[in-house]
VMD Tcl script that builds the backbone (N, CA, C; Angstrom):
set m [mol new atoms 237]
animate dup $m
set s [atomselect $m all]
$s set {name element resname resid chain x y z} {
  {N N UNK 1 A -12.370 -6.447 -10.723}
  {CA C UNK 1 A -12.372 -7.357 -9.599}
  {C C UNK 1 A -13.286 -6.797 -8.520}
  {N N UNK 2 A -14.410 -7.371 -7.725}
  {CA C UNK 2 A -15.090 -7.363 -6.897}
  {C C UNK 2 A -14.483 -8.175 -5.741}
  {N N UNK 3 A -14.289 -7.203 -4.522}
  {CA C UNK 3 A -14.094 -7.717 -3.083}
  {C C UNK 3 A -14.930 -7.096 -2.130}
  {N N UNK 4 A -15.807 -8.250 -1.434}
  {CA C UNK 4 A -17.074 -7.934 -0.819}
  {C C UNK 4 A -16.234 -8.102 0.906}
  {N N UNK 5 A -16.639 -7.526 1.420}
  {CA C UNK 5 A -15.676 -7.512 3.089}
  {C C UNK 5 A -17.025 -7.747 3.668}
  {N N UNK 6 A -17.505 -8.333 4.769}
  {CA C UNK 6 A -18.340 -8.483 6.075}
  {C C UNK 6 A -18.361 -7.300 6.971}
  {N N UNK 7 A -19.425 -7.055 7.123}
  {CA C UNK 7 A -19.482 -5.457 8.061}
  {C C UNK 7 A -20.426 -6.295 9.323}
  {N N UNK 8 A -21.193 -7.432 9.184}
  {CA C UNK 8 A -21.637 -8.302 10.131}
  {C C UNK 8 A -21.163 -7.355 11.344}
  {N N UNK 9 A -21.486 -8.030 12.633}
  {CA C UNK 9 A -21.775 -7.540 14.054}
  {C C UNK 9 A -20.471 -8.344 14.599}
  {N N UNK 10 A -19.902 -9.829 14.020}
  {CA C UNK 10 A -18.340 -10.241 14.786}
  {C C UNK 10 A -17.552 -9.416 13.904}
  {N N UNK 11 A -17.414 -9.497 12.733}
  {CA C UNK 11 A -16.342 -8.839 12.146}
  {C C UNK 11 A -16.095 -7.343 12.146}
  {N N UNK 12 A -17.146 -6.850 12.436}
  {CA C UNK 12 A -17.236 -5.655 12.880}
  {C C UNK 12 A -16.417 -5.808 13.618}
  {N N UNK 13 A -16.777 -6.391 14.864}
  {CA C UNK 13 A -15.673 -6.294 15.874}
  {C C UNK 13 A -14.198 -6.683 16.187}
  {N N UNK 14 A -13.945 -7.610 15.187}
  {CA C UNK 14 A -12.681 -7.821 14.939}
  {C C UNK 14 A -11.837 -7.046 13.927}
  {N N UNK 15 A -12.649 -5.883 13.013}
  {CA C UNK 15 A -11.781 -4.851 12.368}
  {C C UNK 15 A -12.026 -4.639 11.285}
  {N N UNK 16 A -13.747 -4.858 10.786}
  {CA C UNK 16 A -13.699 -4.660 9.265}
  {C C UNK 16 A -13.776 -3.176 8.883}
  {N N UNK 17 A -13.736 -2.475 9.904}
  {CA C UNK 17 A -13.812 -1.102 9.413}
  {C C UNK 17 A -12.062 -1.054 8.548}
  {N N UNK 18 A -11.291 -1.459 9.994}
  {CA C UNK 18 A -9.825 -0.946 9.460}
  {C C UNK 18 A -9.676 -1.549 8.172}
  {N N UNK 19 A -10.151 -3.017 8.139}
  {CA C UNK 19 A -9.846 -3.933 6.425}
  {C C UNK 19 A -10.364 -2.929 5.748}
  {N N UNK 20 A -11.455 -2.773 5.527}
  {CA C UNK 20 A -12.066 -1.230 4.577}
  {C C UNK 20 A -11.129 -0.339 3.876}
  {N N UNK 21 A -10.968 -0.093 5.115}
  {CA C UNK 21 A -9.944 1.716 5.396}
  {C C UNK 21 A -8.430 0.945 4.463}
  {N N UNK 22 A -8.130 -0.463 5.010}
  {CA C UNK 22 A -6.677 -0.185 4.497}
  {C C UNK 22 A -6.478 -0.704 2.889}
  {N N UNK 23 A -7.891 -1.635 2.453}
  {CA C UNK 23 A -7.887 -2.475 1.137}
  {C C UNK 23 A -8.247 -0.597 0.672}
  {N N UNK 24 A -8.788 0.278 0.787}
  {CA C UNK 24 A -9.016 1.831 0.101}
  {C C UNK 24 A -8.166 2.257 -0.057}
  {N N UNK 25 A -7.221 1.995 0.624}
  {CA C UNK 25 A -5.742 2.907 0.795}
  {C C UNK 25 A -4.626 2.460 -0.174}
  {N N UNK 26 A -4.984 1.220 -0.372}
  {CA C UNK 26 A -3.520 0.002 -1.061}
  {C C UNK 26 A -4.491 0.262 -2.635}
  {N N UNK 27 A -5.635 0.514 -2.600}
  {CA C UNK 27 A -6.460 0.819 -4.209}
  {C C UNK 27 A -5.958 1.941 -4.749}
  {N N UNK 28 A -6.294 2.757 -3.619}
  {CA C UNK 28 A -5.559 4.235 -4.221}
  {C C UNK 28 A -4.127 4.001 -4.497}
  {N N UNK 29 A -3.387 3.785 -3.316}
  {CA C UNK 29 A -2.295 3.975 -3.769}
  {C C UNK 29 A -1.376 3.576 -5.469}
  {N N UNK 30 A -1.703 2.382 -5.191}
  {CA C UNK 30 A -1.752 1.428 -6.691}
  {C C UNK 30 A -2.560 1.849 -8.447}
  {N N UNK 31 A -3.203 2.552 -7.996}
  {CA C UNK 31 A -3.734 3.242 -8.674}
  {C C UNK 31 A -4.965 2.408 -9.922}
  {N N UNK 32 A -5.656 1.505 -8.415}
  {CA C UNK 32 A -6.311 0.342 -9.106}
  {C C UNK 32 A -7.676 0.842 -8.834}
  {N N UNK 33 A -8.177 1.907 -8.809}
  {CA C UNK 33 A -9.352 2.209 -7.959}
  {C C UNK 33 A -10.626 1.992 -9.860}
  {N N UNK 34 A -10.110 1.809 -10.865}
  {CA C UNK 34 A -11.031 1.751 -11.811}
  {C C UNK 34 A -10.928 0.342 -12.184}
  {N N UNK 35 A -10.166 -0.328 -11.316}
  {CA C UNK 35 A -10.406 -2.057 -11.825}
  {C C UNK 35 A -11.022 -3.140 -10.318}
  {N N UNK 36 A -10.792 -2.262 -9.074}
  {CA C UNK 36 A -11.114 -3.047 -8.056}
  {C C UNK 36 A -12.032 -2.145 -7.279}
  {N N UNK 37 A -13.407 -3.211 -7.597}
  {CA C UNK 37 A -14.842 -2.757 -6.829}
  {C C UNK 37 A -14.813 -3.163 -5.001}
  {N N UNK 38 A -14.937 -2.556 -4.217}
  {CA C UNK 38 A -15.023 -2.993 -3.007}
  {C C UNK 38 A -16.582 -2.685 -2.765}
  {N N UNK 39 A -17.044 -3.665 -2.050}
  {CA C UNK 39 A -18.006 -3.720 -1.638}
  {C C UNK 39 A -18.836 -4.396 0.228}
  {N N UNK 40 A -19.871 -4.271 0.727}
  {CA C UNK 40 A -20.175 -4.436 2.030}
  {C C UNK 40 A -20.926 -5.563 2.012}
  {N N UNK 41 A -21.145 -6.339 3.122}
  {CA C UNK 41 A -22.425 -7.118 2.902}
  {C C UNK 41 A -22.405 -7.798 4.627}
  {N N UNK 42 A -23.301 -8.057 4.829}
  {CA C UNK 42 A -23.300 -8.505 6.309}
  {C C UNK 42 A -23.816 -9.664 6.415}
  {N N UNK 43 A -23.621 -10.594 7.678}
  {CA C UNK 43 A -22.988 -11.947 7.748}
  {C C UNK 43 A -22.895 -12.661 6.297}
  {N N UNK 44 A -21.544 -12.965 6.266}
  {CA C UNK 44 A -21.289 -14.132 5.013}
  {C C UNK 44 A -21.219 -15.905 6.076}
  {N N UNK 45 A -21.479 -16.045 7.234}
  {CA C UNK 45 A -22.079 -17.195 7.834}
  {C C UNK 45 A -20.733 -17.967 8.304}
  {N N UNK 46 A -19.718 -17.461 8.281}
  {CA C UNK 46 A -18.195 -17.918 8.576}
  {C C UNK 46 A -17.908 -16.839 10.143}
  {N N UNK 47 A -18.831 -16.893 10.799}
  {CA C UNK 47 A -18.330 -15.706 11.869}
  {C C UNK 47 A -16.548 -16.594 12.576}
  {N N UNK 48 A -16.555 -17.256 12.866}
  {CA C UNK 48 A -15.414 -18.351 13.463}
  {C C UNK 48 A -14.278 -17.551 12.943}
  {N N UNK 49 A -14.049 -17.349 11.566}
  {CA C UNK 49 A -12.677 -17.235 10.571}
  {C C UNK 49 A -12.493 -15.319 10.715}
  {N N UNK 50 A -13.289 -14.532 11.567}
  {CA C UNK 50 A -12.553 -13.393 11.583}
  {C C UNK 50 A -13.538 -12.203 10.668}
  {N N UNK 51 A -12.668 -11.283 9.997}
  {CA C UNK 51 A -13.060 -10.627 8.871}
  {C C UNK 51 A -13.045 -11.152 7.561}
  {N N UNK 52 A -14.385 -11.432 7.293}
  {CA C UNK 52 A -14.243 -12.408 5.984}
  {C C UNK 52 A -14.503 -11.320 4.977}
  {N N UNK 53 A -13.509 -11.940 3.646}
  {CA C UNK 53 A -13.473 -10.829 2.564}
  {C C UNK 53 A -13.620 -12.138 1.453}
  {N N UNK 54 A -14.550 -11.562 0.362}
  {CA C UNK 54 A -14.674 -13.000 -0.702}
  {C C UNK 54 A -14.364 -11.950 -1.352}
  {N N UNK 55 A -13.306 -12.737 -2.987}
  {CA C UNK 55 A -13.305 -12.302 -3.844}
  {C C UNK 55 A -13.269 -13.673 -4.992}
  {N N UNK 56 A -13.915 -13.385 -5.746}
  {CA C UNK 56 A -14.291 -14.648 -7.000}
  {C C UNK 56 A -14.868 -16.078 -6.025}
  {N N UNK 57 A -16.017 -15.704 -4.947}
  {CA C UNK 57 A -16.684 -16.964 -4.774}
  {C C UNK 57 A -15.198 -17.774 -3.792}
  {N N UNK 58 A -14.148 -16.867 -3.365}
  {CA C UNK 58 A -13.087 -17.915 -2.336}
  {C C UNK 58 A -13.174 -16.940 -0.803}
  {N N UNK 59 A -13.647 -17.274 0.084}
  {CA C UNK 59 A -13.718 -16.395 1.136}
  {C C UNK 59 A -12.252 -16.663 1.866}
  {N N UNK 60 A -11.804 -15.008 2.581}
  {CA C UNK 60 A -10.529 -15.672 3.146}
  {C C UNK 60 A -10.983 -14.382 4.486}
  {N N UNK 61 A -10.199 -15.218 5.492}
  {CA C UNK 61 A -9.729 -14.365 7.019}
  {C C UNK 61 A -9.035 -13.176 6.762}
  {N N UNK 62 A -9.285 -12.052 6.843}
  {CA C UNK 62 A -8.437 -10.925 7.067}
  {C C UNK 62 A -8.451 -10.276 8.561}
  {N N UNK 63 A -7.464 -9.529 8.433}
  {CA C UNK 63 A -6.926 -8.708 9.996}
  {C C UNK 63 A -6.686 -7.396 9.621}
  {N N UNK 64 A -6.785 -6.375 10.507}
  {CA C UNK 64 A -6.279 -5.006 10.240}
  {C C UNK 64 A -4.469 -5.244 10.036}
  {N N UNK 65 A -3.986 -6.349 10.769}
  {CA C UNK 65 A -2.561 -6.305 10.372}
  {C C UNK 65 A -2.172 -6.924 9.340}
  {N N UNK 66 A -2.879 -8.106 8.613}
  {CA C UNK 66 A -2.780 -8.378 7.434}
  {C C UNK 66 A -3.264 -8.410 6.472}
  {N N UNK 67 A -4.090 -7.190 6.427}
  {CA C UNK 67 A -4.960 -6.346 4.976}
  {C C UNK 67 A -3.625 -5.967 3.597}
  {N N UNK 68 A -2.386 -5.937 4.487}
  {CA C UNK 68 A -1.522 -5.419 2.940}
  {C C UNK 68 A -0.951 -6.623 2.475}
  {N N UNK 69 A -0.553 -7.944 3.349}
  {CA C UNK 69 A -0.146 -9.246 3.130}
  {C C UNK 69 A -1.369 -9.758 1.599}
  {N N UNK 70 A -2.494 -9.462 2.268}
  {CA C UNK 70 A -3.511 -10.449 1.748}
  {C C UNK 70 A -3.749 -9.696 0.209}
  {N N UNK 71 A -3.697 -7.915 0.340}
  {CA C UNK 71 A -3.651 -7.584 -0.827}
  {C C UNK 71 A -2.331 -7.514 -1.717}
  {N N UNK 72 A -1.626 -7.709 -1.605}
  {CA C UNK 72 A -0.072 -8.273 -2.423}
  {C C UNK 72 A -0.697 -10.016 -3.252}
  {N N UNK 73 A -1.375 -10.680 -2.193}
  {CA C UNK 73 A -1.238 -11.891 -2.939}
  {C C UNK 73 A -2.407 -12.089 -3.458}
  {N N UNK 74 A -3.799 -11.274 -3.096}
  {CA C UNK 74 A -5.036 -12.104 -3.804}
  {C C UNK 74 A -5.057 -10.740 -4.753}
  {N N UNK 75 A -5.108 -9.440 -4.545}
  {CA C UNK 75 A -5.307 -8.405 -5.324}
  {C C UNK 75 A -4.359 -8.082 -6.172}
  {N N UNK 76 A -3.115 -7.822 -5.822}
  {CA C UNK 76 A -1.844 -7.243 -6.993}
  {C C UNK 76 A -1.623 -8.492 -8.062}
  {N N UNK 77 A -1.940 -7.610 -9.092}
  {CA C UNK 77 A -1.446 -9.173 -10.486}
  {C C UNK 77 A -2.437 -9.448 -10.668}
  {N N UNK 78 A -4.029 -9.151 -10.135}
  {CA C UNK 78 A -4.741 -9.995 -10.468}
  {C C UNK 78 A -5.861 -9.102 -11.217}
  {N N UNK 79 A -5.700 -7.898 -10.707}
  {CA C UNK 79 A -7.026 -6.651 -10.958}
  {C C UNK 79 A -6.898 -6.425 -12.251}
}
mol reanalyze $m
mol bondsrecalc $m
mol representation Tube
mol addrep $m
């Protein structure tokens, strides 16, 4: 599984470092780090919706507070 996060100049500022830091943390922990590719890319053209993270071509809003919400439902079960 490939999840590309926005490092762009808004999402930057709304927390894509922490999304980074915490989708790395929930990989390791899980012990998914040889099935889920994370990756960077700057503006995906949705600045409005936050920290945008696409995975399979569906872009979604993430937050530093709901990086573990979002990985329970788009990442766990699916990698």
């Amino acid at each position: 599984m490939k999840i590309t996060v926005c490092i762009g100049s808004s999402c930057h500022i709304k927390g894509s470092r922490q999304v980074v830091e915490g989708l790395q943390r929930l990989i390791a922990e899980h012990n998914l780090g040889d099935k889920v590719e994370i990756n960077g890319t700057f503006c995906m053209g949705q600045c409005q919706k936050g920290v945008c993270v696409e995975i399979e071509e569906k872009i979604f809003s993430v937050t530093p507070e709901t990086v573990e919400e979002f990985f329970e439902q788009n990442v766990l079960g699916k990698a």
